[in-house]
C-alpha positions in Angstrom: -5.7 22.7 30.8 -4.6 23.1 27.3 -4.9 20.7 24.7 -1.4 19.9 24.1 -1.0 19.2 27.8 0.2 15.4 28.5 -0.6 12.8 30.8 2.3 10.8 32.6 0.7 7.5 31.2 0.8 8.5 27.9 3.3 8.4 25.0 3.4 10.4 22.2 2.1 8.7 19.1 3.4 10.1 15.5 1.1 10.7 12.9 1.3 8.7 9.4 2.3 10.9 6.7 -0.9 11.0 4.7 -2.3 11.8 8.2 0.3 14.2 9.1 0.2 16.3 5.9 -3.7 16.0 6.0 -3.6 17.8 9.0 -1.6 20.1 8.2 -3.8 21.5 5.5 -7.2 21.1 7.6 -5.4 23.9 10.0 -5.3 26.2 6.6 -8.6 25.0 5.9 -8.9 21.8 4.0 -11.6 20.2 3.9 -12.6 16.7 2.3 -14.5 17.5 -0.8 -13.8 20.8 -0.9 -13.1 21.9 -5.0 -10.6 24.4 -3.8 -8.2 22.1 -2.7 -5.9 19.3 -4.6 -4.9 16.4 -2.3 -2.1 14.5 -4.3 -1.3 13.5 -1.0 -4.4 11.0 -0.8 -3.3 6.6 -0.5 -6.6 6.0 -2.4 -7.9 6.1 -5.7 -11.3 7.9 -7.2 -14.0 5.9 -6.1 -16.9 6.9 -8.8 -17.7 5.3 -11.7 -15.1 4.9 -14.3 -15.9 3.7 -18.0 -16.1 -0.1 -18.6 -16.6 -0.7 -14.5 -19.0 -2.4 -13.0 -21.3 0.0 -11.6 -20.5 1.3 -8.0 -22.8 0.0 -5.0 -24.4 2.7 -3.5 -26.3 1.0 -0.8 -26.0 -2.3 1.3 -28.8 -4.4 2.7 -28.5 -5.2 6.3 -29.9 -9.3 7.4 -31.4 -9.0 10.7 -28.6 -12.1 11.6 -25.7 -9.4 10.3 -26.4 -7.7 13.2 -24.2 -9.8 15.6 -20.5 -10.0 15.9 -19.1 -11.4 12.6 -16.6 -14.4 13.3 -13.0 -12.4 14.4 -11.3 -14.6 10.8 -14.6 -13.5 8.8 -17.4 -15.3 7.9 -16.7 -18.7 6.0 -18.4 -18.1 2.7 -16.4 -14.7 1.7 -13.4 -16.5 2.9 -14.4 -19.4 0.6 -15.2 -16.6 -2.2 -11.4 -14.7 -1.9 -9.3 -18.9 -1.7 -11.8 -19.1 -4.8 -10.6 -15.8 -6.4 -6.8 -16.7 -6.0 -7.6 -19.6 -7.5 -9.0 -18.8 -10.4 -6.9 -15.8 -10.7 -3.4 -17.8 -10.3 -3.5 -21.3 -9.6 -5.6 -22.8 -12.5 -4.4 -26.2 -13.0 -2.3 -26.5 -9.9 -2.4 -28.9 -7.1 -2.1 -27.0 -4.6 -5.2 -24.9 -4.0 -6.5 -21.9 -1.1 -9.3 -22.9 0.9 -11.6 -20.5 3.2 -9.0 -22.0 5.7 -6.2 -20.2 4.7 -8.1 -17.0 4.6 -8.6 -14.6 6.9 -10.7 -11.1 7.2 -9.7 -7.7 8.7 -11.0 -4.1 9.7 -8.4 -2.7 7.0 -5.0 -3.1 5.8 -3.6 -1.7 9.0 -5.3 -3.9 10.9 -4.4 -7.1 9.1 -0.9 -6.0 9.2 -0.8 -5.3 12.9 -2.5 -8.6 13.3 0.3 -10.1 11.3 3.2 -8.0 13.4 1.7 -9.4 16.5 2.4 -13.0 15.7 5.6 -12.9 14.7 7.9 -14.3 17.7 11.4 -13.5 18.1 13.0 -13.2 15.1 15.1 -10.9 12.4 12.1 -8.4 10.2 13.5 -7.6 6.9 11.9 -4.1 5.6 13.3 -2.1 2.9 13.8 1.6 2.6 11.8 3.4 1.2 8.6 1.7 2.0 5.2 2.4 3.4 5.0 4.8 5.9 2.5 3.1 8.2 5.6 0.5 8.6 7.3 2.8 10.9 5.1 2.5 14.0 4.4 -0.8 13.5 8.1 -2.1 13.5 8.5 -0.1 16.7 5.1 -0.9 18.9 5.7 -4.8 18.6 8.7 -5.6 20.7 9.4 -9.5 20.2 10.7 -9.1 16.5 13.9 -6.9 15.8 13.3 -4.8 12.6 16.6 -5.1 10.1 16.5 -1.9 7.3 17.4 -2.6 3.9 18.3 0.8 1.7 17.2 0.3 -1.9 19.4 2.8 -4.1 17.2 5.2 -6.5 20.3 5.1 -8.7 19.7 1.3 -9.3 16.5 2.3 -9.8 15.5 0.5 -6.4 16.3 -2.8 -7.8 16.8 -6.0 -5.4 17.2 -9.5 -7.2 16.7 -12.9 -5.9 20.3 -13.0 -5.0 20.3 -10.0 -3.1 17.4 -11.6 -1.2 19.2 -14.9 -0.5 22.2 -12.4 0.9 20.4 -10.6 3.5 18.7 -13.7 4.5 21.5 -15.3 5.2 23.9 -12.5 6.6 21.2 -10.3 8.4 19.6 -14.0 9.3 16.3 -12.9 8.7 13.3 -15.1 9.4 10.9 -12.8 7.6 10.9 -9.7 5.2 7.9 -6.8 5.1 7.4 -5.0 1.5 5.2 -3.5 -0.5 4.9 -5.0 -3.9 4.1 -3.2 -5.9 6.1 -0.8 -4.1 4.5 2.1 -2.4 6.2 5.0 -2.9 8.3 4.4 -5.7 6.2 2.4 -7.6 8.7 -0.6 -8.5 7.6 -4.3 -9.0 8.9 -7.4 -8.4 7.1 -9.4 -11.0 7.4 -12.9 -13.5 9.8 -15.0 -13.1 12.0 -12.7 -10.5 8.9 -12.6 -8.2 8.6 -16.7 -8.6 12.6 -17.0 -7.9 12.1 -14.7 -4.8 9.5 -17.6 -3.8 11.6 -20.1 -4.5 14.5 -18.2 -2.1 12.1 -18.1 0.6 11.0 -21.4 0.8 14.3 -22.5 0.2 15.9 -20.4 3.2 12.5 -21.1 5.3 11.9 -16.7 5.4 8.2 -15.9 5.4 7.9 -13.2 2.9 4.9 -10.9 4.5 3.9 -9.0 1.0 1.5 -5.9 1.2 -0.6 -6.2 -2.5 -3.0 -3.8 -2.1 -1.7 -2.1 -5.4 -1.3 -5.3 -7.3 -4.1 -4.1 -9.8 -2.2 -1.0 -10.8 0.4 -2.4 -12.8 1.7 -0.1 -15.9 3.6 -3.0 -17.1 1.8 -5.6 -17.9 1.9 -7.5 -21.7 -0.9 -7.0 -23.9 -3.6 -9.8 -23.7 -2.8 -10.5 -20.0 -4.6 -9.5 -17.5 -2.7 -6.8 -15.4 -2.1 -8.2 -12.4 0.7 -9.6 -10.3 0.7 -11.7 -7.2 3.1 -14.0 -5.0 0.4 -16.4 -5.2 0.9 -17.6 -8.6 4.2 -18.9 -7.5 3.7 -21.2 -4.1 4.0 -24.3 -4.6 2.0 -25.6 -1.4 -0.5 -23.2 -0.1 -0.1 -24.3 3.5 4.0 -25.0 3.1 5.3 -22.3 1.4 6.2 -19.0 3.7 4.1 -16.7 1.6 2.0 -14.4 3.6 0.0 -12.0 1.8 -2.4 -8.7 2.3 -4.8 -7.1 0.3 -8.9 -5.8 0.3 -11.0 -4.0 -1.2 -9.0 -0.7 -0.5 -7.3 0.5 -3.5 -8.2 -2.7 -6.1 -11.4 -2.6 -5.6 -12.3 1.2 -5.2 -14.1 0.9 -1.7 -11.5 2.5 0.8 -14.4 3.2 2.9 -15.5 -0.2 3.4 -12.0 -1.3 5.3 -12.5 -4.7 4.1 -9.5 -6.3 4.1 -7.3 -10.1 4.1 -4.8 -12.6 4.6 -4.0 -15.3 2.6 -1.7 -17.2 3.9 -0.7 -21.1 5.4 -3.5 -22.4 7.9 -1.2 -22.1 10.6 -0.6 -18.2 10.1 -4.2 -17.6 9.9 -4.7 -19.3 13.1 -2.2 -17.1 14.5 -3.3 -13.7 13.0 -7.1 -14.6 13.5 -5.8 -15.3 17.3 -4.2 -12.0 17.2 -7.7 -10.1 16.0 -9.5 -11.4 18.7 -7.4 -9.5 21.0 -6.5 -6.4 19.1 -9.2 -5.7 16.9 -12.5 -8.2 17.3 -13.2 -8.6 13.5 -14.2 -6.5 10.9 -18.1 -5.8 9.8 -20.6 -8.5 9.4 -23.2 -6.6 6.9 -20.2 -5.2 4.8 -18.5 -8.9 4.9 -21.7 -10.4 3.6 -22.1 -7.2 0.9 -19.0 -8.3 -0.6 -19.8 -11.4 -1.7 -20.7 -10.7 -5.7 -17.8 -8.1 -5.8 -15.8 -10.8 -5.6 -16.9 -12.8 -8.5 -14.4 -13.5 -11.1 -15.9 -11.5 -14.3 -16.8 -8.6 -11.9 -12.5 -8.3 -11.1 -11.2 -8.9 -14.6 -13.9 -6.0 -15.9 -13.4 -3.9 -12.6 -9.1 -3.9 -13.2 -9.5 -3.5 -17.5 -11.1 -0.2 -16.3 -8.7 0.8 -13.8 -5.6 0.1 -16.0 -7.1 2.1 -19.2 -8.0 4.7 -16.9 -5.6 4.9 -14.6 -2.8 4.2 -17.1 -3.9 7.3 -19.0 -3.3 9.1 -15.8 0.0 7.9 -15.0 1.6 8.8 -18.4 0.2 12.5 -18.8 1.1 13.3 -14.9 4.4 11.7 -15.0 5.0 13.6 -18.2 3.9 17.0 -16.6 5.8 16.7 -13.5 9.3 15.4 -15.8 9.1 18.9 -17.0 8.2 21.0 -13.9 11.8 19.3 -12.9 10.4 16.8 -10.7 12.2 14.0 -11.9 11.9 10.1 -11.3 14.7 8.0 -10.6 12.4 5.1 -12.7 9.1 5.9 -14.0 6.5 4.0 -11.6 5.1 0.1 -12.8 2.6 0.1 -10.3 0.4 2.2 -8.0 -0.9 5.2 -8.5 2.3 7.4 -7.1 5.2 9.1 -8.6 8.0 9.1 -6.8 9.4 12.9 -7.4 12.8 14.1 -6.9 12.9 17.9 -6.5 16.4 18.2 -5.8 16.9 20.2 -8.9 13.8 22.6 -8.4 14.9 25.9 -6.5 14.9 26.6 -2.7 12.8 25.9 -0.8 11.3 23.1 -3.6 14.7 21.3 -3.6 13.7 19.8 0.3 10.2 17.7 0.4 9.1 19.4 3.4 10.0 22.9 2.0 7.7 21.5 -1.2 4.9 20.7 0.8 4.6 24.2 2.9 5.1 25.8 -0.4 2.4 23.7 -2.1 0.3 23.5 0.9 0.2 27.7 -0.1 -1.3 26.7 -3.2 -3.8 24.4 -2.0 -2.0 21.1 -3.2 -1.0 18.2 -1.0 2.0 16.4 -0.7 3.7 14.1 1.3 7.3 14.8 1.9 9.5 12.0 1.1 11.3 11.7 4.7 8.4 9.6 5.8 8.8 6.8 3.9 12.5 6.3 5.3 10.9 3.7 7.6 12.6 4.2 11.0 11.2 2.6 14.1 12.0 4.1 17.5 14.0 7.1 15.4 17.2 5.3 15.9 18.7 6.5 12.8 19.4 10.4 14.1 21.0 11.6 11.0 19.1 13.5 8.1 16.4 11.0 5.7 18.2 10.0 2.3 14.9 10.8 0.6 14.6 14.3 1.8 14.6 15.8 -1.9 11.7 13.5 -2.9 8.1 13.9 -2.7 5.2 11.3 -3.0 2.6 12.9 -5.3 -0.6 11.0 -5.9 -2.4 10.1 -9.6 -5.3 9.0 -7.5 -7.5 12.0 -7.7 -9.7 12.5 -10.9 -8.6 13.8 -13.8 -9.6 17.5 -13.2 -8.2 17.7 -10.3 -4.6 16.8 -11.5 -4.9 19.1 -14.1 -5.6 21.7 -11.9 -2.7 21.1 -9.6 -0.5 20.3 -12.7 -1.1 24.3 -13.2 -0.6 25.4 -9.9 2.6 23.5 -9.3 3.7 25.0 -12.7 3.0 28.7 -11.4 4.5 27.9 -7.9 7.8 26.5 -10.1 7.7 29.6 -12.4 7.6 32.2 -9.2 10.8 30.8 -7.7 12.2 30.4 -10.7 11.9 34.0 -12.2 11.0 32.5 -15.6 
C-alpha cells in the first residue's frame, strides 16, 4: 500500500500554511536548527535571551502531586495569577475586576480557540479577510455556527471602524466576530479609544467579540512612557457582562512557544462553556508546566520581559521592513504589531509577482515563506475563484538578527537574477 493511499473513513485534512510551507522545505531538506536555512516563515519569535529580559528558564521542577491530571480549566492559583495580571495590567482602579473564575487554561492557542468554536451555538461568525490561517479549518470542522467573511481592503490600508462594526452586525446579524488583533498577517491594530468604541458596539448590539491577542506585546506604536501593550480588557465595563472573549499564552508574548501554555479570559459563563468543551476535546493542558508558570507571570517580570521585546524587536521591524521596501516588496501599511510584514510582490518579476511562485523561488534559496493565499480564510473552499492576496507574501521578523540579514541578501540576489540588474 502506498502512503498516499486513503481510507473510506477518512477525509482529507489541509495543512496550515506555516505547516504546509514547512513541509515543503523539509522534502528539500530543511531541517529545524539547521544554519543553512532561513525560516521567515516561522509564527514564533526567538526564544533566547535578549538584552534587558529576564533570564530564560531552562529547566522546570516536577512536584510528585504534578504528576496527575491538571484540572481540564487549569489549576486555580495560575488562573488567579493571569485575572491578577489583567488587572494590574488594565483595570487599576476599576470596579469591575477578573477573578480565577473567569479564567481558563489550554494546551495552546489552537486549542483554546477550538474550545471556544465548539461552544458557540447557532449563530452568524464574523471573520475578516485576511486573517489567521488556522481560522480556516476551524470555521469549517464546527457545523452549528455559519462563518460570515468580511474583506478588509489593503488600499484602506485594512481599516474597519466602529461603525463599520455596528454595520455588519446589524446587516450580516452577527452574534459574534473572530479577529486577530493585533492582526496577523498584516500587522494592523485596533487600539485606544477605537478599540474601547468597538467594546462599546458590542455590548451595545449584544455580539461577543472572540479576539486572538497573542501578539498584543508587539506593538510598534505605542507613545513613549507607556507601556506597549494593547488589550480589549482595558475597556469592559463588567468582566462577567460584557461580550469580550479573549486569547492569549505564553506563545509569542512570552517567548515560550514550546510550552503551549495558553488562556481564556472571558465572562464566567463562557469559561464554563469552553472548560466543558476541553473536557471533551482536549482534557487540559500540563500540570508541571501550569505550576512552572507561576513567577513568569508576576507583574515586574512582564513589564521588563515586553521593554525588551519592543527595543529589540522594534529594531528588527524597521531595518527589515526597510530592506524588503527596496527589494520591491512593498507594504500596503507598514505593520503596528507582530512580528510580520505583509509583502506585496506584485511589482517584482515573474514568477516573484505570485506568492506561491515567491516561495518555490525562495524555497531555491533556502528561505521560507508563506504565500499570501492562505490567509484568505475560506472554510469548506466555497469561494472557487482565485485569493485576492495572491501577490502577497507573509515574511517573518521573528528569527534573530543574523538570520534576517542573511536572507535579506539572498532575497536581494534572487531579485537581482530575474531582474537582469
Amino acid at each position: 500500500m502506498s502512503d498516499d493511499t486513503s481510507l473510506p473513513a477518512f477525509r482529507t485534512v489541509p495543512r496550515t500554511g506555516v505547516i504546509y510551507v514547512t513541509t515543503e522545505a523539509t522534502r528539500r531538506g530543511y531541517r529545524g536548527g539547521d544554519p543553512d536555512w532561513c525560516n521567515l516563515g516561522q509564527g514564533q519569535p526567538e526564544t533566547g535571551d535578549l538584552p534587558g529580559a529576564p533570564p530564560r528558564i531552562s529547566s522546570v521542577t516536577v512536584d510528585v502531586n504534578d504528576l496527575e491530571y491538571a484540572p481540564v480549566a487549569g489549576l486555580w492559583e495560575v488562573r488567579e495569577a493571569i485575572a491578577s495580571l489583567y488587572n494590574r495590567l488594565y483595570r487599576r482602579g476599576l470596579p469591575s475586576q477578573y477573578s480565577a473564575e473567569n479564567v481558563s487554561l489550554s494546551g495552546g492557542g489552537r486549542a483554546a480557540l477550538t474550545r471556544a468554536a465548539a461552544s458557540l451555538g447557532t449563530v452568524n461568525l464574523g471573520h475578516f479577510l485576511p486573517d489567521y490561517t488556522a481560522y480556516e479549518e476551524l470555521l469549517d470542522v464546527f457545523k452549528a455556527f455559519t462563518a460570515i467573511p468580511i474583506l478588509l481592503e489593503g488600499e484602506r490600508g485594512y481599516a474597519f471602524t466602529h461603525e463599520d462594526l455596528r454595520r455588519e452586525i446589524q446587516g450580516r446579524g452577527l452574534s459574534a466576530l473572530l479577529f486577530s488583533n493585533p492582526c496577523n498577517p498584516t500587522g494592523k491594530l485596533v487600539q485606544g479609544d477605537e478599540l474601547a468604541r468597538w467594546v462599546s458596539v458590542s455590548r451595545e448590539l449584544d455580539c461577543s467579540l472572540l479576539i486572538d491577542e497573542f501578539y498584543s506585546h508587539y506593538l510598534w506604536t505605542s507613545r513613549p512612557g507607556h507601556l506597549p501593550v494593547e488589550s480589549a480588557a482595558r475597556y469592559v465595563e463588567d468582566v462577567n457582562k460584557d461580550p469580550i472573549v479573549l486569547f492569549d499564552g505564553f506563545t509569542k508574548n512570552w517567548r515560550y512557544p514550546g510550552w503551549r501554555m495558553t488562556w481564556t479570559v472571558g465572562p464566567r459563563q463562557v469559561i464554563d462553556a469552553v472548560s466543558s468543551a476541553g473536557s471533551f476535546l482536549d482534557g487540559g493542558g500540563s500540570r508541571p508546566l501550569q505550576r512552572a508558570a507561576i513567577p513568569l507571570l508576576e507583574e515586574q517580570l512582564v513589564v521588563k520581559e515586553t521593554l525588551a521585546i519592543n527595543q529589540h524587536f522594534r529594531e528588527k521591524r524597521d531595518r527589515f521592513h526597510s530592506r524588503l521596501e527596496r527589494l520591491g516588496i512593498r507594504t500596503d501599511r507598514p505593520p503596528d504589531g507582530t512580528f510580520y510584514v505583509w509583502g506585496n510582490v506584485a511589482g517584482l518579476p515573474a514568477p516573484l509577482n505570485d506568492g506561491m511562485g515567491f516561495f518555490r523561488a525562495a524555497l531555491d534559496e533556502k528561505i521560507i515563506t508563506v504565500p499570501g493565499e492562505f490567509f484568505d480564510v475560506n472554510p469548506g473552499k466555497r469561494r472557487a475563484r482565485p485569493s485576492r492576496f495572491r501577490s502577497y507574501v507573509r515574511l517573518s521578523f521573528g528569527p534573530p538578527m543574523e538570520v534576517l540579514e542573511k536572507a535579506l541578501g539572498r532575497l536581494e540576489a534572487l531579485v537581482l537574477r530575474y531582474t537582469g540588474s
